[in-house]
Backbone as CSV, one residue per row, in Angstrom:
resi,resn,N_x,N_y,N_z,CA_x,CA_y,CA_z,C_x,C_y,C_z
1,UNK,0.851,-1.169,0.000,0.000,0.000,0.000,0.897,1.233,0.000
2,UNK,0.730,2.184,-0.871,1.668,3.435,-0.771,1.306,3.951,0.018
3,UNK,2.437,4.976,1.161,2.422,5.226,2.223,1.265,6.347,2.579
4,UNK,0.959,7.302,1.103,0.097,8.177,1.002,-1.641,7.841,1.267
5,UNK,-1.618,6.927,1.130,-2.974,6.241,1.374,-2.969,5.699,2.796
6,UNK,-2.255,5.182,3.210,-1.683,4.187,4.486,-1.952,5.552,5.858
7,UNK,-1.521,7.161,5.347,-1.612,7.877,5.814,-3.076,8.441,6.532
8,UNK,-4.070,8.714,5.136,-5.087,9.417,4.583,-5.698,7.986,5.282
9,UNK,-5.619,6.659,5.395,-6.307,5.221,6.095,-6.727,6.012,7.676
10,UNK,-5.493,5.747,8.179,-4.883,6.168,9.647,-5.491,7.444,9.688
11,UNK,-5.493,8.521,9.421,-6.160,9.471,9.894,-7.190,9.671,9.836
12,UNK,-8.207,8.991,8.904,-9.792,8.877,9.051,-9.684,8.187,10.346
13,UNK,-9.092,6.760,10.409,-9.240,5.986,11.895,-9.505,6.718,13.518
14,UNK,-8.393,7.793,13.204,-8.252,8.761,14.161,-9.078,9.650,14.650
15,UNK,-10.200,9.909,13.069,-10.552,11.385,13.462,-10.509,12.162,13.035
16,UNK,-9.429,12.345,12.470,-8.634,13.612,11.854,-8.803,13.722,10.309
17,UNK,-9.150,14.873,9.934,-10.022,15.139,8.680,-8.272,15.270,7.991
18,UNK,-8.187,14.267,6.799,-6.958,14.901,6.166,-6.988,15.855,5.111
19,UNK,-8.196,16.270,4.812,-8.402,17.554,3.929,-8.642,18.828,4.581
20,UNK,-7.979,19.814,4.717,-8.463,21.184,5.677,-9.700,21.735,4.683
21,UNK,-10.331,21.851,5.537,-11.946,23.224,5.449,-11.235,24.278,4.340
22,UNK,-12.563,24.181,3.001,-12.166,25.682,2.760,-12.519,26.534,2.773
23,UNK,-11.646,27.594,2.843,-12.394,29.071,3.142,-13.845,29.460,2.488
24,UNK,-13.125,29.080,1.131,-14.709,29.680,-0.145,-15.260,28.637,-0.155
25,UNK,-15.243,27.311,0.055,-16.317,26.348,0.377,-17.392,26.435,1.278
26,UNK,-16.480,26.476,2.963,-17.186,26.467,3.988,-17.339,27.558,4.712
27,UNK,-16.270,27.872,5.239,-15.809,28.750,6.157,-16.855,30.520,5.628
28,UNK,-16.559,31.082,4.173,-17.232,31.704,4.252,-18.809,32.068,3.951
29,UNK,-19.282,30.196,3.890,-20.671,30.196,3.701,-20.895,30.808,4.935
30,UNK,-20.229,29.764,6.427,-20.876,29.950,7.599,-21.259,31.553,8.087
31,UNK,-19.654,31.972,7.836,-19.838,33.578,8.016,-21.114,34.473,7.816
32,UNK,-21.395,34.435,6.408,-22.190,34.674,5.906,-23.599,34.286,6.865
33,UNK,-23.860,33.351,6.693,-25.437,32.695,7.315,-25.234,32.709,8.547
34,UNK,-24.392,33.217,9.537,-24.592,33.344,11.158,-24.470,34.667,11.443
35,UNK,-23.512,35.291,10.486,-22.419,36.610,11.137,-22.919,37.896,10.337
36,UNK,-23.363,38.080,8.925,-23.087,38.832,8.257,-24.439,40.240,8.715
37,UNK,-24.986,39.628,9.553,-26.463,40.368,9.775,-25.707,41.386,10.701
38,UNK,-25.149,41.155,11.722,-24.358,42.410,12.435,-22.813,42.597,12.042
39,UNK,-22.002,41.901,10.908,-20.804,41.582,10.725,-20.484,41.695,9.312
40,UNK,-21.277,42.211,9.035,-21.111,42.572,7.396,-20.286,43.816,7.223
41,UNK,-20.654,43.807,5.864,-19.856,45.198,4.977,-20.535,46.702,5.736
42,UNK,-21.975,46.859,5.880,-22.601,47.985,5.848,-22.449,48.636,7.643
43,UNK,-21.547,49.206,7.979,-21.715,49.745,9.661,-21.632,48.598,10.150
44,UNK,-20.837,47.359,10.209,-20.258,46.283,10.896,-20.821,46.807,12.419
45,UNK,-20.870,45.716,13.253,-21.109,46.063,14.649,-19.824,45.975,15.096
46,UNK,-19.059,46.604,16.478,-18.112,46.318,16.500,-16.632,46.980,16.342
47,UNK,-16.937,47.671,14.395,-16.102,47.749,13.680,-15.531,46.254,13.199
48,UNK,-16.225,45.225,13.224,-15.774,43.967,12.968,-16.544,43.522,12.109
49,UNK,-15.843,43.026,11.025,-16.599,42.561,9.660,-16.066,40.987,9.093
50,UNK,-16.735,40.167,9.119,-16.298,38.817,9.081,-16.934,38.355,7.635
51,UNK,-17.409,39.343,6.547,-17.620,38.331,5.461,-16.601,38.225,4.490
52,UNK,-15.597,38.806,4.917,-13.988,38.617,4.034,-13.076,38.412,4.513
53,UNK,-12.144,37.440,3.723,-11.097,36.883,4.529,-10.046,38.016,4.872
54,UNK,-9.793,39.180,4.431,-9.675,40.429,4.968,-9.785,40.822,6.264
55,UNK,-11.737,40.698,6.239,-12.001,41.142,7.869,-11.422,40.323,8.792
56,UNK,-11.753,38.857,8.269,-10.921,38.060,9.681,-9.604,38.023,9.827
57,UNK,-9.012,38.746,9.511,-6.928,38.427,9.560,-6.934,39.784,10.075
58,UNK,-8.144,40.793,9.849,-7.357,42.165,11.117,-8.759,42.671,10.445
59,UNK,-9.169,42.677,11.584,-10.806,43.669,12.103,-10.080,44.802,11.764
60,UNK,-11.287,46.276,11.914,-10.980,47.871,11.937,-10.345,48.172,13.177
61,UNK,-10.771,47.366,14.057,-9.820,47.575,15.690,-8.357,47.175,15.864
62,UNK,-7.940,46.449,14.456,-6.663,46.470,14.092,-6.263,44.921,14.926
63,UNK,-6.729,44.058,15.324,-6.852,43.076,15.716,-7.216,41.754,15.262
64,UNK,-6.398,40.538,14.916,-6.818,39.888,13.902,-7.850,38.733,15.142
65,UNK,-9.201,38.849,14.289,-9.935,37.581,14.338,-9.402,36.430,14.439
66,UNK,-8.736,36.219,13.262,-7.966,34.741,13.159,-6.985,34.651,13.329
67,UNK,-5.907,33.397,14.376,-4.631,33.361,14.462,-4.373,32.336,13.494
68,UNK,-4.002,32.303,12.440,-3.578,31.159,11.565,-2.661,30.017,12.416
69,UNK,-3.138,29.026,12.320,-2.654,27.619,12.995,-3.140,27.497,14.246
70,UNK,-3.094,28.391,15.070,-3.765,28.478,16.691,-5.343,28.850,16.814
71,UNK,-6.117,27.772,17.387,-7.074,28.194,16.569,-8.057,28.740,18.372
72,UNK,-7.534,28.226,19.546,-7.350,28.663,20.668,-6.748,30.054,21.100
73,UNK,-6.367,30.956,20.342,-5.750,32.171,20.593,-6.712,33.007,19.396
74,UNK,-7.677,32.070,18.604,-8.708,33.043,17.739,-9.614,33.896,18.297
75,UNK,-9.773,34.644,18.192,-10.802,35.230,19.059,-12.442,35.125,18.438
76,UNK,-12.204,34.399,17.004,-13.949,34.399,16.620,-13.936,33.283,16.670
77,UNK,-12.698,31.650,16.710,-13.373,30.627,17.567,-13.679,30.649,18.725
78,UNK,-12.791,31.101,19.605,-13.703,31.333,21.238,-14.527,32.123,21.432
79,UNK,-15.457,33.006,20.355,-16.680,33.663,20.722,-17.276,32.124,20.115
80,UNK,-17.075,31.974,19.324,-18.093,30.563,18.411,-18.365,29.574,19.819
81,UNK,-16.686,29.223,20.110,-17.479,27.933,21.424,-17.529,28.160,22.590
82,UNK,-18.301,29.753,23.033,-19.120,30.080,23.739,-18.277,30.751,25.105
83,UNK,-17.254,31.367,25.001,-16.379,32.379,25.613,-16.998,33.699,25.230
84,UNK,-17.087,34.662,25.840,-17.431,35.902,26.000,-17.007,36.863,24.667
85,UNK,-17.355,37.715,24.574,-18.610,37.683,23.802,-19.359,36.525,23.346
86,UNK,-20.271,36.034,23.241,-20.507,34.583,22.701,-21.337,35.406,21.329
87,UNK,-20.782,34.548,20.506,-21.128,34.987,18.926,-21.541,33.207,18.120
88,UNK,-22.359,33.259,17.335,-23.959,34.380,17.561,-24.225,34.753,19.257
89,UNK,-24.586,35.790,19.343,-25.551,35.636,20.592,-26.382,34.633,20.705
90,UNK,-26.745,33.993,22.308,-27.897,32.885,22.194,-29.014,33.074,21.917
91,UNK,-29.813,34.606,21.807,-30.759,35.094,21.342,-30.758,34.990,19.601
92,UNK,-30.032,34.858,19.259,-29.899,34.818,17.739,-30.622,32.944,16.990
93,UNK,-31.376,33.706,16.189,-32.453,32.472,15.801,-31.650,31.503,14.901
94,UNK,-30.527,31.811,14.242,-29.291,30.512,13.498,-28.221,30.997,14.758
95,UNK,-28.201,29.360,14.691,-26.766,29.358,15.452,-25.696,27.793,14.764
96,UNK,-25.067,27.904,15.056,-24.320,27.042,14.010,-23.850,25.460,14.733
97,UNK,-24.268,24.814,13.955,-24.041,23.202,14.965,-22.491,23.160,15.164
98,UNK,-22.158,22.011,16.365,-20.991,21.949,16.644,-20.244,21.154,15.387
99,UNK,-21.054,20.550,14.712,-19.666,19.939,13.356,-19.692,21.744,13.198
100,UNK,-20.358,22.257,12.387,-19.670,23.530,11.586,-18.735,24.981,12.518
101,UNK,-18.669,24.721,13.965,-17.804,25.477,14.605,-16.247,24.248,14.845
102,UNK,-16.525,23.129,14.980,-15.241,22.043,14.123,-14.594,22.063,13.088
103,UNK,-15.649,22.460,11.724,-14.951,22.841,11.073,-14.073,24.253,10.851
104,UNK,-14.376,25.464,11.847,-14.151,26.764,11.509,-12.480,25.884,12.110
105,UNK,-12.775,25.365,13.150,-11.553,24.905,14.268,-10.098,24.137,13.049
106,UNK,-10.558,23.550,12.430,-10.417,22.400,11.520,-8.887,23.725,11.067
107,UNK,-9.833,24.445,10.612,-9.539,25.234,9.048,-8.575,26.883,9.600
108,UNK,-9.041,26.986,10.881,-8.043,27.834,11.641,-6.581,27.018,11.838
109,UNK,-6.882,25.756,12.779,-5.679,24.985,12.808,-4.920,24.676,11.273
110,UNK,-5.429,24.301,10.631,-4.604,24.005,9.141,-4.066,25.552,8.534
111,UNK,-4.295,26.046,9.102,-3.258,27.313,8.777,-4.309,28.757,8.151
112,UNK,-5.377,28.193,8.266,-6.635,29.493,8.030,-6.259,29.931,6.408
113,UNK,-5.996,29.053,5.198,-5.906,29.336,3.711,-6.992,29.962,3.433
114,UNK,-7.044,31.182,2.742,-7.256,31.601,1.517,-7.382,31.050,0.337
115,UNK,-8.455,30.034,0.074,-8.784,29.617,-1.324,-9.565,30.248,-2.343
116,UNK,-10.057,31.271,-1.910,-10.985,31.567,-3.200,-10.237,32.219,-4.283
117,UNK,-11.140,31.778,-5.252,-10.873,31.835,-6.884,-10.430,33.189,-7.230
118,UNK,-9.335,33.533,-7.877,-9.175,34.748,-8.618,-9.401,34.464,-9.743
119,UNK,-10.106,35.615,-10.211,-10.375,35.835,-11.492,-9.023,35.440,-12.700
C-alpha cells in the first residue's frame, strides 16, 4: 500500500479530517449565514466585519480575528465555542451546529488558507 494512502487510512481511523476546510467552500458560507447580519460590509457592529477573509486576519480595531494555525488564541473561535462575547448571541435564531464550529476549528488549525478563486 503506498504510504500516502496508508496515511489518509490512519487518519480517518483517528478522526482527523486529512483535507483542511475551505475558506470559499465552507468557512465563508458559515460567516455569511450566522455573522453577516451584524458583521457585514454595511456599519459592521463592532467595527468587525467577518464576510472577508480580509475582515478576519485584522478587524478595523486592528486586531486579527484569526490566528492562523492556533485556533485557541482566535478570538472568533472562542466567541463561536461560547467564551465571551458569545457569537452568535444565544438570542440569535441561526446558530451554528458543533460539526460547523469544528470545522471553523479544523480550518483555523490548518493554517486558516485563503482559497478563493481569482479571477
Amino acid at each position: 500500500m503506498p504510504i500516502s494512502i496508508a496515511v489518509c487510512c490512519l487518519l480517518s481511523v483517528v478522526g482527523v479530517d486529512p483535507v483542511p476546510p475551505s475558506y470559499d467552500k465552507e468557512i465563508d458560507p458559515l460567516m455569511r449565514k450566522y455573522c453577516a447580519t451584524c458583521h457585514g460590509k454595511r456599519m459592521p457592529r463592532a467595527s468587525i466585519s467577518v464576510i472577508t477573509y480580509e475582515g478576519l486576519m485584522k478587524s478595523k480595531k486592528g486586531k486579527a480575528l484569526v490566528v492562523p494555525g492556533q485556533p485557541d488564541k482566535s478570538p472568533l473561535l472562542r466567541t463561536m465555542e461560547g467564551h465571551e462575547p458569545i457569537m452568535p448571541p444565544k438570542f440569535a435564531t441561526l446558530q451554528p451546529t458543533k460539526q460547523e464550529i469544528a470545522r471553523v476549528r479544523a480550518w483555523i488549525a490548518a493554517g486558516a488558507k485563503d482559497d478563493t478563486p481569482t479571477d
